[in-house]
C-alpha positions as CSV (number, residue, x, y, z in Angstrom):
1,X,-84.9,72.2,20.8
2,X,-86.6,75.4,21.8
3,X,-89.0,74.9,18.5
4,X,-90.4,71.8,19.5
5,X,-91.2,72.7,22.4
6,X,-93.2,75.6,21.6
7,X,-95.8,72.7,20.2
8,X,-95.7,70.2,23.3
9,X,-99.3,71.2,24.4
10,X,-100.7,69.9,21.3
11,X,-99.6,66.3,21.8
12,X,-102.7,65.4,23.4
13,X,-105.0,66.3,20.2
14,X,-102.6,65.4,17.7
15,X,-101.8,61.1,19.4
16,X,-105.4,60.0,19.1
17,X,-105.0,61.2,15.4
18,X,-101.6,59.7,15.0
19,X,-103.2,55.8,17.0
20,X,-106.8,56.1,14.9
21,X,-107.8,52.8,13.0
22,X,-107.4,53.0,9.5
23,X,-110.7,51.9,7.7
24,X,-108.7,48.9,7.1
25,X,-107.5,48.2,10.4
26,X,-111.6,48.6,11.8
27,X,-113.2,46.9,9.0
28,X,-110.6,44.1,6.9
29,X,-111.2,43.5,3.3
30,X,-114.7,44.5,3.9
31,X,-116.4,48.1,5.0
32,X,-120.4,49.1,6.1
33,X,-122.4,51.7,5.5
34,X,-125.6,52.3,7.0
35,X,-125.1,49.0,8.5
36,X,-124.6,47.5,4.8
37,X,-121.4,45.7,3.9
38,X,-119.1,46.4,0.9
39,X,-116.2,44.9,-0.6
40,X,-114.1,48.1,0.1
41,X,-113.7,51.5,0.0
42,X,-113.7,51.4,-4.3
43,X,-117.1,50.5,-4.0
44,X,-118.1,52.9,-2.1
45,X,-116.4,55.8,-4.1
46,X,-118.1,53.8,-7.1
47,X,-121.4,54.9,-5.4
48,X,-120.9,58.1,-4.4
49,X,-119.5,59.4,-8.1
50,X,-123.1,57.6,-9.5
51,X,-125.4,59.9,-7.4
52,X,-123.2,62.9,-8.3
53,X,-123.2,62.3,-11.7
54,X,-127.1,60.9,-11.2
55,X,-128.2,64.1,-9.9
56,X,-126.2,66.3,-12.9
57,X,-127.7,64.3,-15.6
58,X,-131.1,63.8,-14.8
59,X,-131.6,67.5,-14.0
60,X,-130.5,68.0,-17.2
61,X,-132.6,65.4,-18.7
62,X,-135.2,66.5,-17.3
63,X,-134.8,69.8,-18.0
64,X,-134.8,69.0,-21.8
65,X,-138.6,67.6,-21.5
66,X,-139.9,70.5,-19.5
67,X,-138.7,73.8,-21.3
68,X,-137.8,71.6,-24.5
69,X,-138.8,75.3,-26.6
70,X,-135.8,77.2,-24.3
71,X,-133.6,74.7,-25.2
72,X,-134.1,74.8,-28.6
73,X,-133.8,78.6,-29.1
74,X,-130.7,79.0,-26.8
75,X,-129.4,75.7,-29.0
76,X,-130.2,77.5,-32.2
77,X,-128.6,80.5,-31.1
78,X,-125.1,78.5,-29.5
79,X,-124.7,76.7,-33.4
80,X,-125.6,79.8,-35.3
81,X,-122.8,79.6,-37.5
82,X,-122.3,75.8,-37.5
83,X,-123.3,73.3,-40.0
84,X,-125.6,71.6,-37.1
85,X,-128.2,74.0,-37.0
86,X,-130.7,71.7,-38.8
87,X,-130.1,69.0,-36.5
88,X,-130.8,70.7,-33.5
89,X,-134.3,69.3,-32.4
90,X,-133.0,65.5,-33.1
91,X,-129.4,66.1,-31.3
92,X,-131.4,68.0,-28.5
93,X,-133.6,64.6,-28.1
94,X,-130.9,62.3,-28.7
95,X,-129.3,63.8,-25.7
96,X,-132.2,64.0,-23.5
97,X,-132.3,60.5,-24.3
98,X,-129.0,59.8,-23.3
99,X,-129.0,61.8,-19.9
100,X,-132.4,60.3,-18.6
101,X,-130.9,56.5,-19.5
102,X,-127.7,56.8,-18.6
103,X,-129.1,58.9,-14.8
104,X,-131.6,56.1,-14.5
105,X,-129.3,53.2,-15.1
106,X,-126.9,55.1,-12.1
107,X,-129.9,55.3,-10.2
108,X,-131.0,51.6,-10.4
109,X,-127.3,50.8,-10.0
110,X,-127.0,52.4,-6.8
111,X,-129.9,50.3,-5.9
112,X,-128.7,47.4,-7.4
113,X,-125.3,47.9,-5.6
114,X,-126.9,48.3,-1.3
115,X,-129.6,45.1,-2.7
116,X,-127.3,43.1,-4.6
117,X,-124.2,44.5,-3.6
118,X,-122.4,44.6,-7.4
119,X,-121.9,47.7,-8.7
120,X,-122.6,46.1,-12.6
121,X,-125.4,48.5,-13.5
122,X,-123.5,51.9,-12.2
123,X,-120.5,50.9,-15.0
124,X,-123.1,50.7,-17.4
125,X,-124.9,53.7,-16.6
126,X,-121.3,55.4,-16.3
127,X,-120.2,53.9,-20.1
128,X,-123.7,55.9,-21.5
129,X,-122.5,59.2,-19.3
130,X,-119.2,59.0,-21.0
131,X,-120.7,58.6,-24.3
132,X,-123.2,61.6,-23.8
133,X,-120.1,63.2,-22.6
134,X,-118.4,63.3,-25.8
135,X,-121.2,63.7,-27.8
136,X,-121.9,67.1,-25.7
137,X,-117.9,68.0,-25.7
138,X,-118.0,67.3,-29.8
139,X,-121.0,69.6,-29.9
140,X,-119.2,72.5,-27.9
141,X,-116.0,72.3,-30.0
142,X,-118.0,72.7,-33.4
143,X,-120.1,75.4,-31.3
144,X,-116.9,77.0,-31.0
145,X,-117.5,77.3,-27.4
146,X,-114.0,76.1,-26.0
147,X,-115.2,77.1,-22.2
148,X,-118.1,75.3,-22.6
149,X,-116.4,72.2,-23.8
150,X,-113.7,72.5,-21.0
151,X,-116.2,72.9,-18.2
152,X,-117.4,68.8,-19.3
153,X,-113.8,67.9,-18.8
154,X,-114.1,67.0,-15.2
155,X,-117.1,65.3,-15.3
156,X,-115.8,63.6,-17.8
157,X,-112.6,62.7,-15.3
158,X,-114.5,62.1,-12.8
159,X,-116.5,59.5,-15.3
160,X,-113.2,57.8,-15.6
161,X,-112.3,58.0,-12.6
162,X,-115.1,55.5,-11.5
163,X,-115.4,53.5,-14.9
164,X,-111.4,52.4,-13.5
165,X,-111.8,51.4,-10.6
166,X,-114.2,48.9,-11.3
167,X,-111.0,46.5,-12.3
């Protein structure tokens, strides 16, 4: 008895905690943000995992066009000893390619999805992500580099992650 009521005087912060509306309880089958109404809390999550992943891959997208000669001297030194060496310059563009499409389809998603309110676009955009994903992780393990390959692993979770809940 003498435990509990060492903690009495926090009873006043911790009821308004225990009595707080659950987003369900304030909103029903239907949440806003900024004043914009969504079919749930999914949807939202949905949105939030595109501009992660958006900002991620169009950095690196971008980063591909702008010091395309850094890449492809770091690349030629990362697959020294692999049979992709030759390839390097097409891979390099293929996945440039692949980051700035799939970071633009997210990013025209994520507009489609406060305009529209669908979130259609984001799955595609996510679907080319996941596919640049394993392209990348492929390239790693043949690179050898198993760190480098694990490091994609949660983005590629994460990828998932939102390509599921869009049931």
């Amino acid at each position: 008895m003498i435990q509990y009521a060492r903690f009495i005087f926090l009873l006043p912060f911790i009821n308004p905690i225990l009595s707080a509306e659950s987003v369900l309880d304030k909103y029903g089958d239907r949440i806003e943000l900024l004043g914009i109404p969504f079919k749930g809390p999914m949807e939202l999550c949905q949105i939030f995992i595109a501009i992660f992943i958006s900002i991620a891959f169009l950095q690196s997208g971008l980063d591909k066009i702008i010091d395309r000669k850094g890449n492809i001297e770091f690349l030629n030194i990362h697959f020294s000893k692999s049979s992709l060496l030759k390839v390097i310059p097409f891979m390099l563009s293929l996945l440039m390619i692949l980051e700035l499409t799939g970071s633009l389809m997210l990013i025209y998603g994520i507009y489609f999805a406060f305009a529209m309110r669908s979130t259609l676009w984001i799955f595609y955009g996510f679907v080319v992500i996941a596919i640049t994903l394993i392209i990348l992780f492929g390239g790693q393990r043949i690179a050898k580099d198993y760190l480098g390959a694990a490091d994609l692993v949660p983005y590629f979770i994460l990828i998932m992650l939102g390509i599921m809940s869009m049931y």
